[in-house]
N, C-alpha and C positions, 0 to 999 in steps of 0.2 A: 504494500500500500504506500502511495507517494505523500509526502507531507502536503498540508496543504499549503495553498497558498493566501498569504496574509499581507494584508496591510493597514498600517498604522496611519491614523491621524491625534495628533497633538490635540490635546483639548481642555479647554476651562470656559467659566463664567462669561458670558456678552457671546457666546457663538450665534452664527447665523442660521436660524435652526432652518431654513429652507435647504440652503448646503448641508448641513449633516444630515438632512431626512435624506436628500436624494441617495446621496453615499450610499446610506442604510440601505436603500433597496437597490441602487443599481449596482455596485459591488457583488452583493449576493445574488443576483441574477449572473452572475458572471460565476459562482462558485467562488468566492476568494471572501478569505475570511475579515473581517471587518474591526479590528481594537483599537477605542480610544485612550489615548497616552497619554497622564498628564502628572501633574509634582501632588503627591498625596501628602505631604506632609507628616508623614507618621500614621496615616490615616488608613483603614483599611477603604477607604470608599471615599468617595466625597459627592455631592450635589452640585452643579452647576448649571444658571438660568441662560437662557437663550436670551440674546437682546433686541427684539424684536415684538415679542409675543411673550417672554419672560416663562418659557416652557421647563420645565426642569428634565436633569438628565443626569445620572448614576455615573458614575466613573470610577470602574477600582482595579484598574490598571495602569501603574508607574512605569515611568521610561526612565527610572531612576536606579534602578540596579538589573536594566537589560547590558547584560556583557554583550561584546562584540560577537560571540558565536550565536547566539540569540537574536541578536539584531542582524546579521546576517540572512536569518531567517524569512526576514519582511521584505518582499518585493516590491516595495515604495514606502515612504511615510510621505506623509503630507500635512502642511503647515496651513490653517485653514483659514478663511474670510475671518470677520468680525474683530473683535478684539481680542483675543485668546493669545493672540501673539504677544502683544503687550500685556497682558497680564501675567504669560508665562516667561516675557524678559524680563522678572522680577527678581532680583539676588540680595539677599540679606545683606552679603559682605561684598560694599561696592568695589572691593579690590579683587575679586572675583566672577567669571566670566558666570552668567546663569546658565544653570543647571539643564535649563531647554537648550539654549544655544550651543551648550556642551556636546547635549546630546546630539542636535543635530547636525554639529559639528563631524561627529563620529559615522553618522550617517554619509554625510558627503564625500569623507575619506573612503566610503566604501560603492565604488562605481557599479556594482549589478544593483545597486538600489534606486530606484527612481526617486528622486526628490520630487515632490508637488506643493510651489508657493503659491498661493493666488490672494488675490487684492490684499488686504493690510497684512498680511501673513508675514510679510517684505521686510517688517520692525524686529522681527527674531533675529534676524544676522544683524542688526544693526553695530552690536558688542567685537561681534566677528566678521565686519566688511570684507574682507579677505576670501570669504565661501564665495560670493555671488560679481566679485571685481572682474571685468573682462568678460563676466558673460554675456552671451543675448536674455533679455528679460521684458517683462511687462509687467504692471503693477494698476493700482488703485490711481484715478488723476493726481487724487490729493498726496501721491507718494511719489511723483516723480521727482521733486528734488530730494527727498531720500534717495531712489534711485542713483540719481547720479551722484550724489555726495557717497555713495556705496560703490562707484565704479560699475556699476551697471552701462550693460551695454543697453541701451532702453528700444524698446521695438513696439511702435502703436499698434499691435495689432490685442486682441482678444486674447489670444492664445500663442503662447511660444516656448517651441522647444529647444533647446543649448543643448545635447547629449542625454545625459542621464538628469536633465533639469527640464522641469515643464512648470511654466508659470501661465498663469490668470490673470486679467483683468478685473476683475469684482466676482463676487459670491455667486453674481447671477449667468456668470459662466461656469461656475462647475460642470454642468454638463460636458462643456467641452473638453475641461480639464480632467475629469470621471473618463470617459471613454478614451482620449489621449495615452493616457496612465493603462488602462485595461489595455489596449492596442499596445504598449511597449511591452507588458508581462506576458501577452500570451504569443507575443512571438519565439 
């Protein structure tokens, strides 16, 4: 029996709950497993509201003690719309990189993983400009000069792919970004 296949989205409090509904069902129409990943705090679980519609939503999976053989595992993670990014660029100890950024740090050093940024998602590397410098990229309007203060190669379009990087324009492209991603794993 073959593992399956899985991927991770990043997640906390202010998500775009229109973007994570789709996930939820277009992923699994695809057979690929679906875990959201977020800093638990000591916590077995946490609750986090959608900012939108303020829908709540379970989370008790940490990306905080996935080793690299584990993350290995995941055929994409992805950094998602809303605010979740900035919330998870949150680090106690400002002389330390956070803990999200860390992680998806380690994510990017590993090329069979697809990364997926879309609309504000873009504020994660901000700590680590250095992941997203020189590439092709697309963001949220109100983030283009993040972008380019990140070395971003900036590209107007909705959707764009750099290798093993696929970015979004706003939440209300996931689709495109959802199937992008699915079309890179199942080749």
């Amino acid at each position: 029996m073959s593992k399956p296949v899985k991927v991770g989205v990043l997640f906390e409090t202010d998500f775009y709950e229109n973007e994570i509904f789709y996930y939820q069902h277009r992923f699994q129409e695809e057979d690929i497993e679906l875990h959201f990943l977020s800093k638990l705090w000591g916590n077995p679980s946490l609750t986090f509201k959608g900012h939108e519609y303020q829908i709540k939503m379970e989370c008790n999976e940490s990306f905080e003690n996935i080793c690299d053989e584990e993350l290995a595992d995941y055929a994409a993670i992805i950094v998602p719309a809303g605010m979740v990014s900035d919330r998870l660029r949150y680090t106690a100890d400002v002389t330390q990189i956070p803990p999200a950024t860390q992680f998806l740090a380690r994510a990017f050093a590993n090329k069979n993983i697809v990364k997926g940024i879309i609309c504000h998602g873009l504020w994660l590397v901000a700590p680590m400009p250095e992941l997203v410098r020189g590439r092709k990229m697309t963001c949220h309007n109100n983030l283009l000069g993040d972008a380019k203060a990140y070395g971003v190669d900036y590209v107007n379009q909705d959707l764009v792919v750099d290798g093993d990087l696929v970015s979004a324009r706003t939440g209300g492209h996931c689709h495109l970004m959802a199937r992008q991603i699915i079309n890179m794993i199942k080749k």
